[in-house]
C-alpha positions, 0 to 999 in steps of 0.5 A: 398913380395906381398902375391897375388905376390908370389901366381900368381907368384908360379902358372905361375912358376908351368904353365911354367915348366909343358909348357918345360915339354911339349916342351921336352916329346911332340916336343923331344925338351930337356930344352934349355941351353940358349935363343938361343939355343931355337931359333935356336934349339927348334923352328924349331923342334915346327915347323916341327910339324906344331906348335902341337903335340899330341894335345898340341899348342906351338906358339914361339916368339923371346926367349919366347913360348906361350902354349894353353894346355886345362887348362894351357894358358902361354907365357913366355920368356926363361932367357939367361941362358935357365933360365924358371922361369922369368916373368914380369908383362905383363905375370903375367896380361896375365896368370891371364887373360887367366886362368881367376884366381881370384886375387886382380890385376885388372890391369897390373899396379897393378903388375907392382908396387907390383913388383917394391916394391918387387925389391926395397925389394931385394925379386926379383931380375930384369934381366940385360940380354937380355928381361925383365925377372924378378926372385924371389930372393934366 
């Protein structure tokens, strides 16, 4: 796989588990099981906060949470199996953007076409279920 790939992709990982860290020590909301039971279960939680805690910003959406914590900026979609690792290349563009982290892709297309090299490769693999997360192969 791409070596820019495999490092924007390790930091958005990291950004996101550090994100369900937040969700679970800071909104009392414990690691969902599934996208529905983030739906159902942690946001209305988030929003009987008022959508912040403790100085922490948590905006969901659909099956998915953007984070505005001082220097992590992430949006991601949680997999059907409270999966917290998948990404596609919208959110990858959008974390290099918003952390503004210096990397070779200057485009979300140049993403797009690393990982589709990446998926004909078998180093990711591309979700069959709900939304359009992919996750780094095993």
């Amino acid at each position: 796989m791409n070596a820019e790939l495999t490092k924007i992709i390790a930091l958005f990982n990291d950004a996101q588990e550090r994100a369900v860290e937040i969700l679970e020590n800071k909104f009392n909301c414990p690691r969902p099981e599934s996208s529905d039971d983030f739906i159902f279960r942690c946001v209305p939680l988030i929003r009987d906060a008022n959508y912040e805690k403790l100085g922490f910003k948590i905006r969901p959406h659909g099956i998915g949470m953007e984070l505005l914590e001082g220097s992590i900026k992430i949006d991601f979609d949680f997999g059907e199996n409270g999966e917290i690792n998948g990404f596609d290349a919208y959110r990858l563009f959008n974390f290099i953007i918003l952390n503004k982290l210096n990397s070779h892709f200057k485009s979300e297309n140049d993403i797009v076409l690393a990982i589709n090299e990446a998926i004909d490769s078998g180093a990711i693999i591309q979700s069959k279920g709900m939304g359009s997360n992919c996750y780094v192969g095993s």
